[in-house]
C-alpha positions as CSV (number, residue, x, y, z in Angstrom):
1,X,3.3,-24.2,-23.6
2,X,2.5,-20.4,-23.2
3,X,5.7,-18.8,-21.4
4,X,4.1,-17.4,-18.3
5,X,7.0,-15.1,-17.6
6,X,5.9,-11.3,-16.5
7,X,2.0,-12.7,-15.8
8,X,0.1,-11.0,-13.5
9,X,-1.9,-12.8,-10.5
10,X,-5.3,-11.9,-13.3
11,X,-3.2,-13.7,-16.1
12,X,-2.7,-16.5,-14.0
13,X,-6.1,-16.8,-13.1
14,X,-7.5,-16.4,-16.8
15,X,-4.9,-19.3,-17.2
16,X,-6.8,-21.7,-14.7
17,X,-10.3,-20.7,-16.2
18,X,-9.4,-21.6,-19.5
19,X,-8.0,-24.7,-18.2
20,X,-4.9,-25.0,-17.6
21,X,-2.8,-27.1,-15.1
22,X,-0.9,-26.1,-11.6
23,X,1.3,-29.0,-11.9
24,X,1.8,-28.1,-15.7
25,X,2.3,-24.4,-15.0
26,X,4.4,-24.3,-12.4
27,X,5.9,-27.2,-13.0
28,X,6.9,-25.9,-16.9
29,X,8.2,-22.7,-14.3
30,X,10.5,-24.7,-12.2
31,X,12.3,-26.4,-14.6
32,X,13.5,-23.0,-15.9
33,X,15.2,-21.8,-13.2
34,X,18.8,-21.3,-13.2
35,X,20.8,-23.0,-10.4
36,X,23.2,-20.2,-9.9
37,X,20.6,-17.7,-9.3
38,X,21.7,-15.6,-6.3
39,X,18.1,-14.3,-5.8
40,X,17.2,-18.0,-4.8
41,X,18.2,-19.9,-1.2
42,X,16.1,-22.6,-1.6
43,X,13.5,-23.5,-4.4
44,X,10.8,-26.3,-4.4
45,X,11.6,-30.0,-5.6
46,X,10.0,-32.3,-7.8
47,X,8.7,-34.0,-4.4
48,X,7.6,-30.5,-2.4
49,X,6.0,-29.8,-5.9
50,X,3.5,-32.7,-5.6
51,X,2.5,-32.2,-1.8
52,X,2.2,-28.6,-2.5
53,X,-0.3,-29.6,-5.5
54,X,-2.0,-32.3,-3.9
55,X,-2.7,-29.8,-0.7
56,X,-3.9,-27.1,-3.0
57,X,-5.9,-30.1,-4.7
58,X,-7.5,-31.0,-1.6
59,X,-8.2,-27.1,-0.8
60,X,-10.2,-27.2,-4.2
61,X,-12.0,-29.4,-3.5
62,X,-13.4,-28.2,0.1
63,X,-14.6,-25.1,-1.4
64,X,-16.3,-27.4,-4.2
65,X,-14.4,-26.4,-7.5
66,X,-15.2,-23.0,-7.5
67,X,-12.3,-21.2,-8.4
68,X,-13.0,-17.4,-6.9
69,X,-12.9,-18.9,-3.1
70,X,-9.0,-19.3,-3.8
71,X,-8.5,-16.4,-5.2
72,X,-4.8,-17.1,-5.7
73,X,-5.6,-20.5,-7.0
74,X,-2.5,-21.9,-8.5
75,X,-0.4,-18.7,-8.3
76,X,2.9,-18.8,-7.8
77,X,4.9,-16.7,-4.9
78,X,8.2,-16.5,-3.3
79,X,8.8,-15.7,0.2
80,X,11.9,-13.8,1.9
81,X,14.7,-16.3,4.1
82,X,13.5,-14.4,7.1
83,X,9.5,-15.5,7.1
84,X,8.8,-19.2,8.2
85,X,7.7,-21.3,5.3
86,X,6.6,-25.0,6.1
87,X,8.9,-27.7,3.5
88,X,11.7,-24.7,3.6
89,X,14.7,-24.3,6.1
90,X,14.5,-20.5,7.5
91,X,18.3,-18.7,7.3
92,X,17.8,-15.4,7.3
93,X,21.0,-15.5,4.9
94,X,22.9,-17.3,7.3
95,X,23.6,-21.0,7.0
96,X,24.6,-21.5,10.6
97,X,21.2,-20.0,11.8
98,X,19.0,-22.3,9.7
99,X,16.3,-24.4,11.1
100,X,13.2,-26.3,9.9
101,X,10.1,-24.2,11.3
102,X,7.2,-26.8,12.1
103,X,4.8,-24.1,10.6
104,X,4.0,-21.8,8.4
105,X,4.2,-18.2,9.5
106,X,0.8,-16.4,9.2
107,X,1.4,-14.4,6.3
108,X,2.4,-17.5,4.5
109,X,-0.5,-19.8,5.9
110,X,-2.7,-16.9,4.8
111,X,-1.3,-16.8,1.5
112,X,-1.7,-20.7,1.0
113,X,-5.2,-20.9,2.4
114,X,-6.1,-18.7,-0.8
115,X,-4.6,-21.6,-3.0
116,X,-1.0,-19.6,-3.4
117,X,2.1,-22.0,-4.3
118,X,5.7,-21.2,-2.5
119,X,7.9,-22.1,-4.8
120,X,11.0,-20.9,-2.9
121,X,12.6,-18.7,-0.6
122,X,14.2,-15.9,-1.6
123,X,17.9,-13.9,-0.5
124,X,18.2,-11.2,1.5
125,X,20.8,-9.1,3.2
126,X,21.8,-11.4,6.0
127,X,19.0,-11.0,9.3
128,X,17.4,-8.3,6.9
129,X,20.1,-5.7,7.9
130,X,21.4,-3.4,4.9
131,X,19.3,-1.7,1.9
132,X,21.8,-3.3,-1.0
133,X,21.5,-6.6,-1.3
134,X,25.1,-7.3,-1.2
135,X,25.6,-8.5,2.7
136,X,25.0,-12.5,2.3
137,X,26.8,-15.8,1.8
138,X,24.5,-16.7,-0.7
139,X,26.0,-14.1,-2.9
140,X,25.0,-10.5,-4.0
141,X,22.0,-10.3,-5.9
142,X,22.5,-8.1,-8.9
143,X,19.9,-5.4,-10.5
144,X,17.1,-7.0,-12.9
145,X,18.3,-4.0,-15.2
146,X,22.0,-4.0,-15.2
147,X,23.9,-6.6,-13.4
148,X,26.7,-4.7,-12.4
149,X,24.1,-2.8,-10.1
150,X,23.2,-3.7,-6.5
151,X,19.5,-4.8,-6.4
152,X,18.8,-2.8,-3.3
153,X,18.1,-4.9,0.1
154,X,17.7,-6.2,2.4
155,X,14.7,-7.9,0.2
156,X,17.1,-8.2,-2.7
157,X,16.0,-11.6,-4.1
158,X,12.0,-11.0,-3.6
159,X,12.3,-8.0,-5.9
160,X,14.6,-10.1,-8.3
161,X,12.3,-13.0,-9.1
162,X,9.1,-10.8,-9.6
163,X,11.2,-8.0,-11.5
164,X,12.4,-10.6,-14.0
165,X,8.9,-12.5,-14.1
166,X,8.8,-15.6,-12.3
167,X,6.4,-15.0,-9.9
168,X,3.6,-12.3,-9.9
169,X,4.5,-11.5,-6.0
170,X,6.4,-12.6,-3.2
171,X,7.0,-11.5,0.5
172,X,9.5,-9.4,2.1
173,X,10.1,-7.5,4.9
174,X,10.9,-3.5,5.8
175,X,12.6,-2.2,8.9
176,X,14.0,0.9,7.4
177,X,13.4,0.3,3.8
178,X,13.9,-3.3,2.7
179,X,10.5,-3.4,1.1
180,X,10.6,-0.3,-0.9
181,X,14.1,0.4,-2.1
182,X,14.6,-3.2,-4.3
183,X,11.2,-2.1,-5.6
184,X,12.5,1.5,-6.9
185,X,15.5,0.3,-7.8
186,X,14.1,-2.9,-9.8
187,X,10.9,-0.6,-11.6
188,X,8.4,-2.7,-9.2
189,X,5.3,-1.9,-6.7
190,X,6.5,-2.3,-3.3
191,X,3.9,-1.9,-0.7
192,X,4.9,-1.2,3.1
193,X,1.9,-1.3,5.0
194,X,0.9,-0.3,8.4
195,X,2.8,-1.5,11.1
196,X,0.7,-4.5,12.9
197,X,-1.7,-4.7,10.0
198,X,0.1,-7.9,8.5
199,X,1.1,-10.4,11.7
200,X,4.9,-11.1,12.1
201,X,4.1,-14.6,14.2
202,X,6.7,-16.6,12.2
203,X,8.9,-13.8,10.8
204,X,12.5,-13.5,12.3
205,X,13.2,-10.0,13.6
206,X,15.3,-7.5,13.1
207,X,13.6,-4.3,15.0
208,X,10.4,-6.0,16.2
209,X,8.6,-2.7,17.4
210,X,9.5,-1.4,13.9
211,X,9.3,-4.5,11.3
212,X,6.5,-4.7,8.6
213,X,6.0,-7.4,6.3
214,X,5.7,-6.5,2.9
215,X,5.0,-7.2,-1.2
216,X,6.4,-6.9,-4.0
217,X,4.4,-7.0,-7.4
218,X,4.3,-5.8,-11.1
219,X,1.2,-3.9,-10.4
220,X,-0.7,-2.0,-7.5
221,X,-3.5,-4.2,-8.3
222,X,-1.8,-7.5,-7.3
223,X,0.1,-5.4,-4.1
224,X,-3.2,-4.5,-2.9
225,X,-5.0,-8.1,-3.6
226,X,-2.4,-9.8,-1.7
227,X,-2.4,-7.2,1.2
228,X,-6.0,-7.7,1.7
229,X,-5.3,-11.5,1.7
230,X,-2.7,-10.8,4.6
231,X,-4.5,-8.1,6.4
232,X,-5.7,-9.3,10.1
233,X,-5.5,-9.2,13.7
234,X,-3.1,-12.4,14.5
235,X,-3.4,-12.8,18.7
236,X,-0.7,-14.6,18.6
237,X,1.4,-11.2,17.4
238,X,2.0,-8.7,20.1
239,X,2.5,-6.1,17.9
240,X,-0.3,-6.9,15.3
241,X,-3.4,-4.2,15.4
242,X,-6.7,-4.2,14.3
243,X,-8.1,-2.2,11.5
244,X,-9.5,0.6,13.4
245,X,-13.2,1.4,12.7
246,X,-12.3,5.5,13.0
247,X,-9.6,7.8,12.3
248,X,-10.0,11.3,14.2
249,X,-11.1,13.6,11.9
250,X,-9.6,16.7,13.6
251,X,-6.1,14.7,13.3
252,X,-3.1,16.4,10.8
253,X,-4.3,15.9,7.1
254,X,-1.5,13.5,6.9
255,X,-3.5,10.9,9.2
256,X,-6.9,12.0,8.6
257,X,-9.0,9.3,5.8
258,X,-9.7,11.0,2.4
259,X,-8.4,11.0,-0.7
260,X,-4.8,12.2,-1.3
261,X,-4.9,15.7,-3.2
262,X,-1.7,18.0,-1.3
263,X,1.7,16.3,-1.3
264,X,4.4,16.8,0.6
265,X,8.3,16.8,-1.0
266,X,11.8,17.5,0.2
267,X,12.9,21.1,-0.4
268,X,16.3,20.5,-1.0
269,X,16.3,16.5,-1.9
270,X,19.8,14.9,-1.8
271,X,20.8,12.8,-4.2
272,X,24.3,12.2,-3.1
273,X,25.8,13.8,-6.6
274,X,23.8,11.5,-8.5
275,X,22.5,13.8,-11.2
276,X,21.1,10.8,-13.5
277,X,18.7,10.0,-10.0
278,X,18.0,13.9,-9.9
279,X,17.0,14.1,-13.1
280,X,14.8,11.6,-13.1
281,X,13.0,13.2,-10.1
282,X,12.9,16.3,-11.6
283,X,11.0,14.4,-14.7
284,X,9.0,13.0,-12.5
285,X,7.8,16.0,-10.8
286,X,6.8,17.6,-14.0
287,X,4.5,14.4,-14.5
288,X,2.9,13.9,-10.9
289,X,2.3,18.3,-11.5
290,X,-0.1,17.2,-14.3
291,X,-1.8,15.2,-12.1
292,X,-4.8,16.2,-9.8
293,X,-2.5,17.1,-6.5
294,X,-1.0,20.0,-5.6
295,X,2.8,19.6,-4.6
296,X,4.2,21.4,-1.6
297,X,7.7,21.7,-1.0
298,X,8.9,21.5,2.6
299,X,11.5,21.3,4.9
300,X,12.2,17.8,5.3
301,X,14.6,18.3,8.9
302,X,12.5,16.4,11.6
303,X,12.1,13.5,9.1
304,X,16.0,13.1,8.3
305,X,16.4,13.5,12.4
306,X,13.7,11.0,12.9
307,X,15.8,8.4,10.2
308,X,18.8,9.2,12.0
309,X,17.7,7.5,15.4
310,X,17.4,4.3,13.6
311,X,21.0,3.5,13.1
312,X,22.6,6.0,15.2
313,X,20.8,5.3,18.3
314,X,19.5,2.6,20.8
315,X,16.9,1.1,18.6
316,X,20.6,-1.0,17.4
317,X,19.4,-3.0,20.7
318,X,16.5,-4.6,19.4
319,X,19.0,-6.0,16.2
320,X,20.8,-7.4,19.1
321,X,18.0,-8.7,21.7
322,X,17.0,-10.3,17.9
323,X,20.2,-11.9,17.1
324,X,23.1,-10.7,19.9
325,X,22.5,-14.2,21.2
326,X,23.3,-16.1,18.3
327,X,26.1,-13.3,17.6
328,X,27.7,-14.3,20.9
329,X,28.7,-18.2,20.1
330,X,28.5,-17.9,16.1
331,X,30.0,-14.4,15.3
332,X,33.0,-15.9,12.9
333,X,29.6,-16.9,11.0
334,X,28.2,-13.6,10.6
335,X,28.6,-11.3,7.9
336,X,31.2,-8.5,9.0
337,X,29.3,-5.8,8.0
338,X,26.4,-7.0,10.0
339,X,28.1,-7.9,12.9
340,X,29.8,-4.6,13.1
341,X,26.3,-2.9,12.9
342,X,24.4,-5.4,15.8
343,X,27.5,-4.8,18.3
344,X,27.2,-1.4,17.9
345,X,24.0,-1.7,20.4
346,X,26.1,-2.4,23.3
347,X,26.8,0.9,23.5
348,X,23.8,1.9,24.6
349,X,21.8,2.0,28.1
350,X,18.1,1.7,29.1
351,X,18.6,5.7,29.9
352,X,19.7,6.1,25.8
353,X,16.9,3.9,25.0
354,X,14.4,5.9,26.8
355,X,15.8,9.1,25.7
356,X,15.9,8.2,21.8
357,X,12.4,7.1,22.8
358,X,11.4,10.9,24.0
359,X,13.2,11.9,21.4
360,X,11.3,10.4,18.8
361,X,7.9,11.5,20.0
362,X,8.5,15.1,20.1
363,X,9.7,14.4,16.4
364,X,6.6,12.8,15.5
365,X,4.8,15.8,16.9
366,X,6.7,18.0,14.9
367,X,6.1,16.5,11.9
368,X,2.5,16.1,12.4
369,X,2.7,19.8,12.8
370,X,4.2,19.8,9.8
371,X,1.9,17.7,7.5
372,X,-1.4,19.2,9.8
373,X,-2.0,20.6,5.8
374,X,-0.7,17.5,3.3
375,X,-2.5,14.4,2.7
376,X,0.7,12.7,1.7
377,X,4.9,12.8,1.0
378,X,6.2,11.7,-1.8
379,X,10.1,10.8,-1.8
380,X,12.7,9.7,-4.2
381,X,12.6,5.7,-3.0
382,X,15.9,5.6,-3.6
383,X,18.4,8.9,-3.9
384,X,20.8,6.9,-6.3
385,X,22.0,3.6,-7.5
386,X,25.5,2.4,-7.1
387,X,27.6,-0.2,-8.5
388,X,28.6,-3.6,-6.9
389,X,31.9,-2.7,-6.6
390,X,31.0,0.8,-5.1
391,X,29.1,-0.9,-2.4
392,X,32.0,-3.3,-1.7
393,X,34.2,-0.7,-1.1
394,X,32.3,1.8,0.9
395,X,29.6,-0.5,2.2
396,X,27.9,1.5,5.2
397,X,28.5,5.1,4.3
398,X,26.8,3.8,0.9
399,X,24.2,2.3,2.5
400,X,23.0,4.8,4.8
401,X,22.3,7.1,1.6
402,X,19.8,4.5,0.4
403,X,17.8,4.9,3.4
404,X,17.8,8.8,3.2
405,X,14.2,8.7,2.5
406,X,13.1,5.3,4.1
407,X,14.3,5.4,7.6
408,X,12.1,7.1,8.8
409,X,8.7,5.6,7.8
410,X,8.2,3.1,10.2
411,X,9.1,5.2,14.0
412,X,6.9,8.2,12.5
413,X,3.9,5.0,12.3
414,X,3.6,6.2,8.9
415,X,2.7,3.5,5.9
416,X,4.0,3.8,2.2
417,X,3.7,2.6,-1.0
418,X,7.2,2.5,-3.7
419,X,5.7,3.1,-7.5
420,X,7.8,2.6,-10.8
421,X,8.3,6.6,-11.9
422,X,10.1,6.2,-15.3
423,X,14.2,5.4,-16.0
424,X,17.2,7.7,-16.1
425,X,19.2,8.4,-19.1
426,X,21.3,5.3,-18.4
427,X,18.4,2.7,-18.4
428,X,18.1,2.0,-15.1
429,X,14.8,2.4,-13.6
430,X,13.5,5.3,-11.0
431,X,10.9,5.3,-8.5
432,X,8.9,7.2,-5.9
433,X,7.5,6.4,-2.7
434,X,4.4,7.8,-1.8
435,X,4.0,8.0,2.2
436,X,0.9,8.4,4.6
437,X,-0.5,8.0,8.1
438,X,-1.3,4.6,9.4
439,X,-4.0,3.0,7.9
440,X,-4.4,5.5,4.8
441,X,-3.1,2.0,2.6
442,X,-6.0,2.5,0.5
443,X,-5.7,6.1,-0.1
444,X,-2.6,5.6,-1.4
445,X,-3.0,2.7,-3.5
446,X,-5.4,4.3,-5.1
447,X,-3.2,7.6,-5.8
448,X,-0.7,4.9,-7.0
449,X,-2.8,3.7,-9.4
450,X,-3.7,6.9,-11.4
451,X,-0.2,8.2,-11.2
452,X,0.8,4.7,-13.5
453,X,-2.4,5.1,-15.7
454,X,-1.2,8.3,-16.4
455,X,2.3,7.5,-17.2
456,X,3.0,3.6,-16.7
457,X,5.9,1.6,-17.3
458,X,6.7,-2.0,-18.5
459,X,6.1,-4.6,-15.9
460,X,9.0,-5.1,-14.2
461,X,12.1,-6.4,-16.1
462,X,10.1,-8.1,-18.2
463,X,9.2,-5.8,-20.9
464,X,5.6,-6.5,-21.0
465,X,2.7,-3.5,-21.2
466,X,1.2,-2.3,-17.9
467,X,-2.5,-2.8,-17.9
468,X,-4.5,-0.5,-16.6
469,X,-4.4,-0.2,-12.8
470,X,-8.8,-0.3,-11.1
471,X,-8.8,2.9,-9.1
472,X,-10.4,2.2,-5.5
473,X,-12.4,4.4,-3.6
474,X,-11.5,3.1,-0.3
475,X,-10.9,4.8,2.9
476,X,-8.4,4.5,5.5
477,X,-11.4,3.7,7.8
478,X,-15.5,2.0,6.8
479,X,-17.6,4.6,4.8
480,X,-20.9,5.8,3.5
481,X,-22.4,7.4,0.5
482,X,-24.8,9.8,0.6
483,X,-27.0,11.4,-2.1
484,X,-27.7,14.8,-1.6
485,X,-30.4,16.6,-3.6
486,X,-31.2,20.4,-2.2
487,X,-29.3,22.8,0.2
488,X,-26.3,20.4,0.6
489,X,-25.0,20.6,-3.1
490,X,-21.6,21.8,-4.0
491,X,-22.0,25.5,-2.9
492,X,-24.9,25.3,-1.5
493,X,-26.0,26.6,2.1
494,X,-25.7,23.5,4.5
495,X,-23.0,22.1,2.2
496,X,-20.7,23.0,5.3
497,X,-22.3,20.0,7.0
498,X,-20.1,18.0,4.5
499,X,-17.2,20.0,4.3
500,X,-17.0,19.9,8.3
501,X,-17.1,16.0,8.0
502,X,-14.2,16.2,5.5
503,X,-16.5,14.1,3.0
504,X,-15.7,13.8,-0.2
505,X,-17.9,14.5,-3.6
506,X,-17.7,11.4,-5.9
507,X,-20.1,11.9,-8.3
508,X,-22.1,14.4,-10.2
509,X,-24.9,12.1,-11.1
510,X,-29.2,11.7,-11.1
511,X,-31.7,9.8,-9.5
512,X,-33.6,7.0,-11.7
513,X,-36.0,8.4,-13.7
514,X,-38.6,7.2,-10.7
515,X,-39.2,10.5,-8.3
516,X,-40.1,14.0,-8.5
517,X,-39.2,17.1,-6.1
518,X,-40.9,19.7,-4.1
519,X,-40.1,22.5,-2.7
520,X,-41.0,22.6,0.7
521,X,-42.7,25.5,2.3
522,X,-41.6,27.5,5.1
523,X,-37.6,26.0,5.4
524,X,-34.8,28.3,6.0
525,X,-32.6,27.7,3.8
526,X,-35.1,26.3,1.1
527,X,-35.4,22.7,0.9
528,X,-36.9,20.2,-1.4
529,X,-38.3,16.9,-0.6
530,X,-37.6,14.1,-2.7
531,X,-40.8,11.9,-3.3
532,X,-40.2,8.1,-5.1
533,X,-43.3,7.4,-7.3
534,X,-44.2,4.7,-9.4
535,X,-45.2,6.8,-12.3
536,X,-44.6,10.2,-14.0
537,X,-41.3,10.3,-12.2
538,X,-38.3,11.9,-13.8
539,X,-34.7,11.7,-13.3
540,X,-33.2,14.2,-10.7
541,X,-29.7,15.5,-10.5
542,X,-28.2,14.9,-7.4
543,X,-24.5,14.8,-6.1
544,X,-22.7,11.7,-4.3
545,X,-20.9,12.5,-1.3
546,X,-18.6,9.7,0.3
547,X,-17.5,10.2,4.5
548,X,-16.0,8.1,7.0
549,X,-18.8,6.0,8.7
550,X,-17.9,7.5,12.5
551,X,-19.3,10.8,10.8
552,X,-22.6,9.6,9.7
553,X,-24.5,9.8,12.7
554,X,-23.5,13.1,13.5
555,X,-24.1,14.2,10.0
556,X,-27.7,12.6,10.5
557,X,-28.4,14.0,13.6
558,X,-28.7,18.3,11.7
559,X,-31.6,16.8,9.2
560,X,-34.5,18.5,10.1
561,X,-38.0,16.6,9.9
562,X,-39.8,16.1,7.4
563,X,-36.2,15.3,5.6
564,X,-34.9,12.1,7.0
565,X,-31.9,9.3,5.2
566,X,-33.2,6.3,3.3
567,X,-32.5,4.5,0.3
568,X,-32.4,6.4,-3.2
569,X,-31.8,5.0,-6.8
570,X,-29.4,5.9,-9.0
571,X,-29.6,6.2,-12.7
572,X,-26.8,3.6,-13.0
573,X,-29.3,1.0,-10.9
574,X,-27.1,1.5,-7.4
575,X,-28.7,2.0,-4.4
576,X,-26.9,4.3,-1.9
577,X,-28.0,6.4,1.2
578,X,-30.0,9.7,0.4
579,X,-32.3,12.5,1.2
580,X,-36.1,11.6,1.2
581,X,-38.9,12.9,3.0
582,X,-42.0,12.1,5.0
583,X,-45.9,12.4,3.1
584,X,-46.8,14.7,5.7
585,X,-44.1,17.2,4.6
586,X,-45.5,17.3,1.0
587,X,-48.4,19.2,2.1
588,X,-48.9,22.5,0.0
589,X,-45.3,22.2,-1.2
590,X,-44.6,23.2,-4.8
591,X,-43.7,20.5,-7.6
592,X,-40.3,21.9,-9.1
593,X,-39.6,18.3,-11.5
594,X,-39.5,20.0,-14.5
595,X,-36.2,21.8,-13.3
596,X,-34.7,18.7,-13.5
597,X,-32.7,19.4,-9.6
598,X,-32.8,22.0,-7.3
599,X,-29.9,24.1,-8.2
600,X,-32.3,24.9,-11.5
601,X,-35.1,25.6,-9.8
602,X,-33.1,28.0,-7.3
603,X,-31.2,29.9,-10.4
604,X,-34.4,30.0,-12.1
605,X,-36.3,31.5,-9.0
606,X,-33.8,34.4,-8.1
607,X,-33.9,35.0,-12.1
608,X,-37.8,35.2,-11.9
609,X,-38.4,32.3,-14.2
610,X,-39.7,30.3,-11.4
């Protein structure tokens, strides 16, 4: 049997088309596994194996046999302690807390209603508190690279399995950074999305107001497949959000939908006298400068203040309003570390909390300020990479470094996405993070995705070839196309109207070879009018502009009659929203077709060939 270690979420579907079994795969998987593993708390037996086949058997047949309705038919995931997973005890990394949840949490249920298979729950720094994988009684999960290495945490054992292969995914959560530093520091994708957009009904907290579930994978591809799978309004979440249907477009670029083109990065970045990490950066600046963005540096203060309330102020109290109960009558149970760290909320009061709380907004607002001209930050995920035995030693002072460039993500309402970005000179690997405003997932996924077309990396641990990552054109928020033929082309008169809108040109592109254009008479600025015919047509350059939906109407509304918005055909057989105009408006205007678009027939008019 085929090894199906490193295989993506499409290589295990090709698997199923061809043929292949669940209970063969996965089964064939499980028997693999080390015992010892220290990324592993639980992991399913031969009997969970056989209702989890004959429920995804069952879910087959409801939807008929047809494969694509489960689109993660048969695929494999693992889930972190902290996030309820029916036929698993929940621990959170501590075996006193443990109890048997009666159901799934939503994310889960979500992820089995598309035909995934949990095949076990992974360790984590104990109640998701630390960023190096070191702080639970299940042991310290070492790096997928160099075992001597901390993994990074507190989602230390979901980037393990996936990093070394055995699953294509799996769950984790991120407070301050647990989602994206195991990814940089394991050469993964780790996407943190928007706070509310994935519901947390079923997840343990640590900072509730603050929490995010989140994904590991090999490839943005998979990350963004199994977001959209958890995306959702969950009722029974107070803090889960709906998608919103606008952005406002006079918002800082940094929240504003569009496509990421100026990035933000830290002036002075500090790597904590880690030169390998620093040099890796430095690499990778070189690369992402060869890219299509323009790199700003700037002065990264109100962020660092805006991470420094998370651990050195009163949001300690929601660890503790979490898990200060449980602390109370089973502290000899917790981890030191972590105990230490939740009783240092009591030394707060409501007054602290509401100050931090002022305190916080008038950061946000001066780093909106800041970002009113970048699309997007981009960070070191991880400003260096100590030893096991460093962490041991110096385990907070250690750990606070790792969350230089994390901690403040989540209270700035900010979502990001960690990206492999090459290895330093001692093998280990290096990433970025690539931060935006809520609900600009998209936008960066699909920056992510040219950034490792342009320079990928093996997947994972597992030293198999990246394939090429599909670039989205997906907003932050629902949007049009529009095909514009005449006075709204790329330097154009009107083609203000677009700019205003913050739409974005897409494609440079013709009609099917079905219309012909007019000039009309008597428009200021000229016009043409684009007429659909069934014969003698020709094709007609025009230029595809993409804008948020909440634009459209006022973008309508400055068309002058006889130009109206209908449908128009593109060479490539799409159909998208365009220019056209009304009979009547055709009346003694000129036929300019054999110009092939306007701009020719305008160049070749003021040149006097027209």
């Amino acid at each position: 049997m085929a090894s199906t270690l490193g295989w993506t979420i499409d290589d295990w579907r090709a698997a199923y088309r061809d043929g292949a079994r669940p209970d063969d795969l996965i089964g064939d998987l499980l028997s693999r596994l080390e015992t010892d593993d220290a990324a592993w708390i639980s992991r399913l037996g031969d009997a969970g194996l056989a209702a989890a086949l004959e429920v995804l058997a069952e879910r087959l047949h409801a939807v008929g046999g047809d494969l694509e309705q489960l689109p993660l038919y048969g695929v494999p995931c693992a889930v972190k302690d902290n996030i309820d997973a029916r036929g698993f005890d929940t621990t959170a990394a501590c075996p006193a807390f443990a109890y048997t949840p009666e159901r799934d949490a939503t994310v889960v249920a979500r992820l089995r209603a598309a035909g995934a298979v949990v095949i076990g729950k992974t360790n984590l720094d104990q109640f998701a508190t630390g960023l190096v994988g070191t702080r639970s009684p299940y042991g310290a999960v070492p790096n997928a690279f160099d075992p001597a290495v901390i993994s990074g945490g507190s989602s230390s054992g979901s980037a393990s399995v996936v990093a070394r292969g055995w699953v294509p995914f799996a769950l984790g959560t991120d407070t301050a950074g647990s989602g994206r530093v195991p990814a940089g520091l394991n050469n993964l994708v780790g996407l943190k999305p928007t706070r509310g957009r994935f519901s947390l009904a079923g997840v343990v907290p640590a900072c509730r107001s603050l929490d995010c579930v989140s994904v590991f994978a090999l490839t943005v591809a998979d990350a963004a497949s199994v977001a959209d799978l958890l995306t959702g309004f969950d009722a029974g979440d107070a803090y889960s959000r709906p998608a919103p249907q606008a952005l406002a477009m006079a918002a800082p670029a940094i929240r504003r939908p569009g496509p990421v083109r100026r990035i933000g990065i830290p002036e002075h970045p500090d790597f904590f006298g880690d030169q390998q990490a620093e040099a890796a950066w430095h690499t990778a600046l070189g690369q992402w400068r060869q890219q299509n963005v323009a790199l700003t540096c700037l002065d990264f203060t109100p962020m660092l203040e805006l991470a420094a309330l998370l651990y050195d102020g009163p949001w300690l109290a929601e660890r503790h309003a979490a898990v200060g109960g449980f602390l109370n009558e089973h502290g000899d149970q917790v981890n030191p570390v972590v105990r230490g760290i939740v009783e240092g909320a009591v030394r707060f009061s409501a007054t602290d909390a509401f100050q931090a709380e002022y305190r916080r907004q008038a950061l946000v607002r001066r780093i909106d300020t800041l970002l009113a001209e970048v699309d997007a930050l981009m960070v070191p995920t991880a400003p260096t990479a100590p030893t096991l035995d460093a962490v041991n030693a110096d385990p907070v002072r250690l750990n606070s470094q790792l969350g230089t460039y994390t901690n403040f993500v989540n209270l700035a309402d900010f979502c990001a996405l960690a990206v492999p970005a090459g290895f330093r000179d001692d093998g280990l690997p290096f990433g970025v993070t690539l931060i935006s405003g809520a609900w600009k997932d998209p936008e960066l996924q699909a920056l992510a995705s040219q950034w490792l077309n342009a320079h990928p990396t093996p997947l994972g641990a597992c030293g198999r070839e990246r394939p090429a990552e599909p670039v989205s054109h997906r907003l932050a928020v629902p949007s049009v196309e529009v095909a514009v033929v005449g006075a709204h082309l790329s330097g154009m008169p009107l083609n203000h109207q677009l700019q205003d809108r913050h739409a974005i040109l897409r494609a440079q592109t013709t009609t099917s070879p079905h219309y012909r254009l007019y000039a009309l008479p008597d428009t200021t600025p000229p016009k043409p009018g684009l007429r659909r015919v069934r014969h003698g047509g020709a094709e007609i350059v025009v230029e595809v502009w993409q804008m948020a939906a909440s634009e459209f109407g006022t973008f309508v509304d400055l068309i002058p009659p006889p130009l109206g918005i209908g449908n128009v055909e593109l060479a490539d057989g799409r159909w998208v929203n365009g220019f056209i105009c009304e009979g009547y408006g055709l009346d003694g205007a000129r036929d300019v077709t054999e110009f092939g678009g306007w701009r020719a027939f305008i160049t070749a008019l003021k040149s006097g060939k027209a």
